[in-house]
C-alpha positions in Angstrom: 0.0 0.0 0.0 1.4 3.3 -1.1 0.3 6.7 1.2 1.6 10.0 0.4 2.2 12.2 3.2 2.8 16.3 2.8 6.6 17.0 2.2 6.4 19.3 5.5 5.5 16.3 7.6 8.1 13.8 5.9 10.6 16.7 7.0 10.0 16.3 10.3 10.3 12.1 10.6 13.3 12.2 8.0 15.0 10.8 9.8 12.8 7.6 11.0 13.2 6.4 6.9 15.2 4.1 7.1 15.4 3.9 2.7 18.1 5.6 1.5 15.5 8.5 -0.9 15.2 11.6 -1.0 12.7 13.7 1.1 9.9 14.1 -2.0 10.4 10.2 -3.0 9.9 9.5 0.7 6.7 11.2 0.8 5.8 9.0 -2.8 6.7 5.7 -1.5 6.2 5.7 2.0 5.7 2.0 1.3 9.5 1.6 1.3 9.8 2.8 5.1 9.6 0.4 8.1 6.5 -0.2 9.2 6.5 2.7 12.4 7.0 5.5 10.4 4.4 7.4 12.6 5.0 6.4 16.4 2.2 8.3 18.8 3.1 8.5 22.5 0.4 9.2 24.8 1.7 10.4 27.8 -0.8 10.1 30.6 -1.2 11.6 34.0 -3.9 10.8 36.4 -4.5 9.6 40.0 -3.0 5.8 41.0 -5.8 4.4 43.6 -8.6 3.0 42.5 -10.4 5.1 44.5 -12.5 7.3 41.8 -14.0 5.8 38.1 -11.0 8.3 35.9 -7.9 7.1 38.2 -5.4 5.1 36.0 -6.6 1.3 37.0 -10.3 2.2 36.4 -9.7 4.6 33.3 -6.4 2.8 31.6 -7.8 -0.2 30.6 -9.4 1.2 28.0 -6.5 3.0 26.3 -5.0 -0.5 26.5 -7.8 -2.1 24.6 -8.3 0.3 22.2 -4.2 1.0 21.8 -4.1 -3.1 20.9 -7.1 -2.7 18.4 -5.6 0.4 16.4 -2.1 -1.1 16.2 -3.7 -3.9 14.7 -6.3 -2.6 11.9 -4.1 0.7 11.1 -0.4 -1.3 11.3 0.9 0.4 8.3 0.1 3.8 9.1 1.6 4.1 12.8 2.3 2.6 16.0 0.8 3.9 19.2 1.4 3.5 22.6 1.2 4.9 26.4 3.3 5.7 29.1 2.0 6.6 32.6 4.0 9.8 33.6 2.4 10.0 37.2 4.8 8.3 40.3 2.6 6.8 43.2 2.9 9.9 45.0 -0.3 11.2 43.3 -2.7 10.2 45.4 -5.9 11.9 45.6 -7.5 15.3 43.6 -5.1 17.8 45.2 -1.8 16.0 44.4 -2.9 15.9 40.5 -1.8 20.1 40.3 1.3 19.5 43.0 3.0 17.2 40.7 2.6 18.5 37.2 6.2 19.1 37.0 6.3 15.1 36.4 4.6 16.3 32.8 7.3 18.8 32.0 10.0 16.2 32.7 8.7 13.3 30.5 8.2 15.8 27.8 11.8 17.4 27.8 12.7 13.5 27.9 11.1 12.5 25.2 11.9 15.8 22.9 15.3 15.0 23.8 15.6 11.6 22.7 12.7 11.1 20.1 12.0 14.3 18.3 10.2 12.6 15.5 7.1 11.1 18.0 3.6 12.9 17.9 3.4 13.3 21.5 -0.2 14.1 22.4 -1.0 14.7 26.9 -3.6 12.9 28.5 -5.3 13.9 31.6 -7.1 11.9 34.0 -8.2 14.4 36.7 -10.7 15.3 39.5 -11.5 18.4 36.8 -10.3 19.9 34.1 -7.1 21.9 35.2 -6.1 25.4 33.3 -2.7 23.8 34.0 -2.6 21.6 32.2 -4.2 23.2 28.8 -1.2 25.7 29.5 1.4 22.8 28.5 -0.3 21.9 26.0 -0.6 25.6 24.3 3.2 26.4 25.5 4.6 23.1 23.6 2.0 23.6 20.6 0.8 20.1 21.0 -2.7 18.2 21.7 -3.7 18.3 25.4 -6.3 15.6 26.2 -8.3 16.0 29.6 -10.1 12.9 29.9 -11.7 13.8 33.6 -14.6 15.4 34.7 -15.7 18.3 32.6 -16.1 21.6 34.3 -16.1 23.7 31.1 -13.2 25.5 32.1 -11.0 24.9 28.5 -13.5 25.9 26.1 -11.6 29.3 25.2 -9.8 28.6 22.2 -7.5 32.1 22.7 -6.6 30.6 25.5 -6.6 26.6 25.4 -5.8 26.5 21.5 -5.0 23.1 21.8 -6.9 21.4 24.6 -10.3 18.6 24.1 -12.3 17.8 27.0 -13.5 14.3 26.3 -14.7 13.1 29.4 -18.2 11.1 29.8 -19.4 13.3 32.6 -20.2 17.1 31.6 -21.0 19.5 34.9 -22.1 22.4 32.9 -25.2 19.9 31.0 -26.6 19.0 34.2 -27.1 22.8 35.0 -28.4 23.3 31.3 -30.9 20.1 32.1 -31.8 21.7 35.8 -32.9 24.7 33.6 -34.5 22.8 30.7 -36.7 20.7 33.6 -37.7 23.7 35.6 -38.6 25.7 32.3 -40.7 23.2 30.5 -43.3 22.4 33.9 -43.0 26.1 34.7 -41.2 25.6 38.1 -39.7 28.3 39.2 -39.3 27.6 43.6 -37.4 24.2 43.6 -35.6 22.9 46.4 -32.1 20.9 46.7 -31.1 18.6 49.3 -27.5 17.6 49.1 -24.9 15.1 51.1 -22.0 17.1 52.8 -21.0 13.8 54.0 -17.9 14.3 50.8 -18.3 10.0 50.9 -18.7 11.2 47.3 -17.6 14.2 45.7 -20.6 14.9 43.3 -22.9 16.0 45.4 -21.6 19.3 46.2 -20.2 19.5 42.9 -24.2 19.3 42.2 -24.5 22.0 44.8 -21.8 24.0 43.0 -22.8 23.8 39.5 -26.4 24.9 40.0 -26.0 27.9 42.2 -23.8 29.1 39.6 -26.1 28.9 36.7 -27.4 31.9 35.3 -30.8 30.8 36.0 -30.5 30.8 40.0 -28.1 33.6 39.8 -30.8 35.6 38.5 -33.5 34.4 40.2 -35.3 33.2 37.5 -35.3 30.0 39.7 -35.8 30.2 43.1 -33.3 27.3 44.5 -33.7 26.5 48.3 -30.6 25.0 50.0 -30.7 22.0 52.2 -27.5 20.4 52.8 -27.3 16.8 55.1 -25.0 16.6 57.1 -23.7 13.0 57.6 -25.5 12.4 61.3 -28.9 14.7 60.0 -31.8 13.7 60.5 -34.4 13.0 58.3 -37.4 13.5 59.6 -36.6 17.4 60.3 -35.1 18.0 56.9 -38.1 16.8 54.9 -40.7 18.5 57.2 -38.4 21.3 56.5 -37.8 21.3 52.8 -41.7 20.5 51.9 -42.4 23.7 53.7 -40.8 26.0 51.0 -41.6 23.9 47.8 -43.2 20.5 46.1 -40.2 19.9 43.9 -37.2 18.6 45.5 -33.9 18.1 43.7 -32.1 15.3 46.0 -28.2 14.0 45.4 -26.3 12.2 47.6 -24.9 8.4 48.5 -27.5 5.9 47.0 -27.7 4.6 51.6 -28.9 8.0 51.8 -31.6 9.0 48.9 -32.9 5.4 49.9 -33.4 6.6 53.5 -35.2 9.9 52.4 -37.5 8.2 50.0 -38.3 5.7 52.9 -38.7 8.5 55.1 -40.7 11.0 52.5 -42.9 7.7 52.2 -43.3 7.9 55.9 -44.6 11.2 56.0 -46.5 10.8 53.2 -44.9 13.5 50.8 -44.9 10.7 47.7 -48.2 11.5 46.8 -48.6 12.8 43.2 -48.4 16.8 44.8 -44.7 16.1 45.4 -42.1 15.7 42.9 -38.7 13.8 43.5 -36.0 14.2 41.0 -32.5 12.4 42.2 -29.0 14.5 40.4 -26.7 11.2 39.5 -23.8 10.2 37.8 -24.3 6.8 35.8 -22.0 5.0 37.5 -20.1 5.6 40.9 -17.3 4.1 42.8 -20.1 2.8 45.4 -22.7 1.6 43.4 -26.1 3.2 41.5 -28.7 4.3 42.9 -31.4 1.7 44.1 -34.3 0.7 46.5 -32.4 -3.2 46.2 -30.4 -3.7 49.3 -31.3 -6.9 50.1 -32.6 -5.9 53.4 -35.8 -6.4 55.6 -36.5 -2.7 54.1 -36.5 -3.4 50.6 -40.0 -4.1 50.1 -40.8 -0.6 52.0 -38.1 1.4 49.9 -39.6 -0.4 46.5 -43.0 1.9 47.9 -40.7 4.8 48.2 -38.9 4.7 45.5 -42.4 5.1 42.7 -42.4 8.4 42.7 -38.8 9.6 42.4 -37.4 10.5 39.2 -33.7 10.8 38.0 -31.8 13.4 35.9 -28.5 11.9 34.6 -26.2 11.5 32.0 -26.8 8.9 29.6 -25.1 6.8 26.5 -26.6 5.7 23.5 -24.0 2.6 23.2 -25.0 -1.1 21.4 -25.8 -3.2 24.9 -24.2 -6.1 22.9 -21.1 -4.2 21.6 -20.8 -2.6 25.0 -21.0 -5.8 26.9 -18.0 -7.1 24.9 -15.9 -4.1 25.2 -16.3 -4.2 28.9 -15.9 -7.5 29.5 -12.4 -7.2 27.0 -11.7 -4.0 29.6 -12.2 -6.2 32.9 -10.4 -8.7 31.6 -7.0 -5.8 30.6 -7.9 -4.4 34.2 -6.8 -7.5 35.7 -3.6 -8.5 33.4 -2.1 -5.2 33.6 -3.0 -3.1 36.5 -4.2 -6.2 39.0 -7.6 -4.6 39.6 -10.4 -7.1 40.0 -14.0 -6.0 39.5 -16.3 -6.9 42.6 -19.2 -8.9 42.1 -21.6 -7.5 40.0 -19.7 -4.0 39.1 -18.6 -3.5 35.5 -16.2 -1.2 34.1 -17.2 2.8 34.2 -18.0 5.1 31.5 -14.7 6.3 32.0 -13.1 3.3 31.0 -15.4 3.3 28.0 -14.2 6.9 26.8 -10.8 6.7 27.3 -11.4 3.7 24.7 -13.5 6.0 22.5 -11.1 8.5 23.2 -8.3 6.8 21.2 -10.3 4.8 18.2 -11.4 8.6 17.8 -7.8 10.4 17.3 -6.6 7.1 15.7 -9.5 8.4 13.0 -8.4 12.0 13.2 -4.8 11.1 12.6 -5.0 8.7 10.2 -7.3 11.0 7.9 -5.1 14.2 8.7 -2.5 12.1 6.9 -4.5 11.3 4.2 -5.4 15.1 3.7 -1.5 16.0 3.8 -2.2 18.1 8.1 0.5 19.0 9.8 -0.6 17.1 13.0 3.0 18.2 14.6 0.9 21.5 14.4 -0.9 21.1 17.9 -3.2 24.6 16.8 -3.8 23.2 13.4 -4.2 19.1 14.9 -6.9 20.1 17.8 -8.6 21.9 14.6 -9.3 18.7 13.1 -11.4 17.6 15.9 -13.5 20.7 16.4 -17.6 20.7 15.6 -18.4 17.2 13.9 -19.1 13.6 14.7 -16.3 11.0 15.1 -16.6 7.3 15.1 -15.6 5.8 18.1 -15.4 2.2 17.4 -18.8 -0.3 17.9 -20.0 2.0 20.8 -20.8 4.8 18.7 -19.8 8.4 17.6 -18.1 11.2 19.6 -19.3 14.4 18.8 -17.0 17.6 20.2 -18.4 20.8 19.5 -16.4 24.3 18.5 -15.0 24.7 21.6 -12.9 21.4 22.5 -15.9 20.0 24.7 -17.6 16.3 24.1 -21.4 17.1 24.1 -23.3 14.1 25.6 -26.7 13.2 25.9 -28.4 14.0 29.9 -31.9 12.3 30.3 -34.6 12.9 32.6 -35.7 9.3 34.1 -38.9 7.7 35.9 -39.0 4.6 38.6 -40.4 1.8 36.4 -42.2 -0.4 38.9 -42.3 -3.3 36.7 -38.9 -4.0 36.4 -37.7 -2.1 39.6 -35.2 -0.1 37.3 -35.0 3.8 35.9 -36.3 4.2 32.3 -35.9 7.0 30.0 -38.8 9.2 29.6 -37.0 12.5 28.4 -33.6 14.2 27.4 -31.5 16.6 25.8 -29.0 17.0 23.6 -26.9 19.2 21.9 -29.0 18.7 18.9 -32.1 20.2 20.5 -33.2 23.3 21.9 -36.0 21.7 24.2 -36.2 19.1 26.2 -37.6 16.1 23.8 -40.0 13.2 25.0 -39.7 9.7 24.6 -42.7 8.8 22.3 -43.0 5.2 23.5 -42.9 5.9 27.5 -44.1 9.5 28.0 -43.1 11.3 31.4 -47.0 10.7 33.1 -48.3 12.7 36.3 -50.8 11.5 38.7 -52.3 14.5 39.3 -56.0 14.8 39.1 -55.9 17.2 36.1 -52.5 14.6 34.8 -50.0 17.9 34.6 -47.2 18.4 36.6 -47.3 19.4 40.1 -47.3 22.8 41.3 -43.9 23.8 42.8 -46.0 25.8 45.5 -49.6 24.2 46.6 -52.7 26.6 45.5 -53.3 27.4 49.0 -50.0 27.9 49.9 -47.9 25.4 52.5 -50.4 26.3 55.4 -53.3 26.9 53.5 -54.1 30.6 54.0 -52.6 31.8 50.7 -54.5 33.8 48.4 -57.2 32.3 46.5 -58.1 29.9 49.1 -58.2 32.3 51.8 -60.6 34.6 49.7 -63.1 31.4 48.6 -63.5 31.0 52.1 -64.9 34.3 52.9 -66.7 35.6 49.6 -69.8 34.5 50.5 -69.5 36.3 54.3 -68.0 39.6 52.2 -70.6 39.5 49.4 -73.2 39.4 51.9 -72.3 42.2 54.0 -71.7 44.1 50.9 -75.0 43.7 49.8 -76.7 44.5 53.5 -74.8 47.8 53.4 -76.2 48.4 50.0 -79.6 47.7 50.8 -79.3 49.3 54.3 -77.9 53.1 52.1 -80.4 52.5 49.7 -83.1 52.6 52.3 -81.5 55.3 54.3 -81.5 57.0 51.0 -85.1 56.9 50.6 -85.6 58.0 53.6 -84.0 61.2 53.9 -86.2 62.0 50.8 
């Protein structure tokens, strides 16, 4: 097979030829050359303990697969692999940005003694770091943050050569938050959040939507209730159903089983109240669920009816997915000695650190077939930019104009039949509006089946205004009309 590369690119990997041509016949017949021409290093740098779905033995395993499947069907065209650039001194979040000095020294290393590589950064952070996006714009090379997405890269003057392509975006739950309140016109919503930190999204939950434009206007009205890890329950609900309907809960699946059981208790799960959990699709400690295998579970199966879920969601093949994880277990074990528990499958991290790669495998492979300079990190990064990329069996990537993968977020309703969450709405990057899903429509139980009020008609104690006035028009009418009578009469009277 004969590929013609640009003369400006052959230039720069001379001297990896091995045939004795000149540069132009080099870039003719490239067939001539050995067959790793092109090497890619990924140089990654993430967190060690297994102790969060993006750290390395969670996350890697999916570079591995993919690395082994691109190596294979694109053999002539280049050879890629990874090195981990992170010592086992990075620990936990706050050691990621202490030790990013480890970056600079693998990259002078590798300059040094292989200036022909495409070396492209990898990321595996708590967030997406300014930091890091600086090394990549200050070497001129691709900077890949494969975390969770804060939105804090999408300035292309400043992060010319960054891509967020992490599963989990913080900015689309705050767009969803929005989207939700807008379309069943609540605008007095409350949110109950874990300040246990047993996980960190919670008050990253907390975070995100008190900086959204919507509450920071007060187009939304957003009442705070934070739990504490000994609260209790009891209080808190009586509490937060006294200042609205619709309650926005996130926190440890223990806990948002103990305040459905206890909203059950009080019986705040009638179709008046509205429950809507803020989750990640997978956690270190497990989904959210009513199963615990416990003399409760029959009680928190009650509780658990009326409780929606807003979370992020993946339109992958379930039988291409179930392979690919199962091939990711499997590289988990063999190269990092992480064994899955019982019943816990690989994260959607390790799934996009796979789609990660098949994806710039694609972007590389046609940047050379359209003559790129991919040693241009500015010019590389550009390739990526608004459009669709495949991503192996599991489907396409799509990062939009600013370096950020746009995912799908889905609104989700307790399915009593099969004891699961089902989709029943979502959003997109494609739409404007939240869009329904025709086969299993979002359905309320109120008596005129639309949703809830986030504030009762007659107010949380009953006395607000129209009820209040109801009660007494009869009693005001009819002293009205006595004092009319009465001046009437008086009227006469006098003449």
């Amino acid at each position: 097979m004969v590929r013609i590369f640009s003369s400006a690119l052959i230039k720069r990997r001379s001297s990896r030829c091995s045939c004795a041509l000149t540069v132009l016949r080099c870039s003719v017949l490239l067939l001539f050359c050995p067959g790793d021409c092109l090497d890619v290093e990924l140089l990654i740098y993430g967190l060690w303990p297994p102790i969060l779905l993006q750290s390395i033995p969670l996350s890697g395993p999916g570079f591995d697969v993919a690395i082994a499947e691109v190596n294979r069907d694109l053999a002539g065209v280049m050879k890629m692999q990874r090195r981990y650039i992170s010592g086992p001194e990075v620990v936990v979040c706050d050691d990621t940005g202490a030790y990013f000095d480890q970056i600079s020294r693998h990259f002078y290393g590798y300059r040094k003694n292989s200036t022909d590589a495409l070396l492209i950064l990898v990321h595996l952070g708590c967030d997406d770091t300014t930091i890091f996006a600086q090394l990549g714009r200050e070497w001129n090379i691709l900077a890949i943050s494969g975390g969770a997405t804060f939105s804090n890269l999408r300035d292309r003057v400043l992060f010319p050569t960054t891509l967020a392509t992490g599963p989990f975006q913080f900015e689309l739950y705050s767009i969803m938050f929005r989207k939700v309140c807008e379309t069943f016109n609540w605008t007095n919503v409350g949110l109950a959040y874990d300040l246990s930190r047993t996980l960190p999204f919670p008050l990253k939950v907390y975070q995100t939507l008190m900086s959204s434009a919507s509450v920071r206007t007060g187009q939304i009205q957003l009442q705070l209730f934070p739990i504490p890890a000994a609260a209790n329950l009891t209080e808190l609900l009586q509490k937060v159903t006294l200042v609205s309907r619709v309650v926005f809960v996130s926190g440890t699946p223990v806990l948002i089983r103990k305040l459905m059981m206890e909203a059950l208790n009080q019986n705040k799960t009638t179709p008046e109240y509205v429950w809507i959990s803020v989750d990640l699709p997978e956690q270190t400690i497990g989904p959210i669920t009513w199963f615990q295998n416990d003399t409760d579970d029959q009680v928190a199966f009650r509780a658990f009816a009326p409780l929606k879920q807003m979370i992020t969601c993946f339109d992958h093949d379930p039988a291409a997915n179930r392979l690919l994880k199962e091939e990711i277990r499997l590289k988990a074990q063999e190269n990092y000695g992480y064994k899955y528990p019982l019943g816990r499958a690989p994260s959607e991290f390790a799934t996009s650190s796979y789609a990660t790669i098949k994806m710039l495998a694609n972007v590389i492979h046609q940047s050379i077939q359209g003559g790129v300079d991919f040693y241009n990190g500015r010019l590389f990064t550009q390739q990526f930019l608004n459009r669709s990329h495949s991503a192996g069996p599991i489907g396409d990537l799509y990062i939009d104009a600013d370096g950020e993968r746009q995912n799908k977020i889905c609104l989700m309703k307790f399915d009593s039949s099969t004891g699961k969450f089902a989709r029943t709405m979502f959003y997109d990057y494609t739409q404007s509006s939240l869009q329904e899903i025709p086969d299993d429509p979002i359905q309320w139980n109120t008596t005129d089946n639309k949703p809830p009020r986030d504030t009762p008609r007659c107010g949380f104690l009953g006395d607000a205004f129209p009820c209040v006035t109801d009660s007494t028009t009869v009693i005001v009418a009819g002293v009205t009309s006595a004092l009319t009578v009465f001046a009437l009469l008086f009227g006469c009277i006098l003449r």
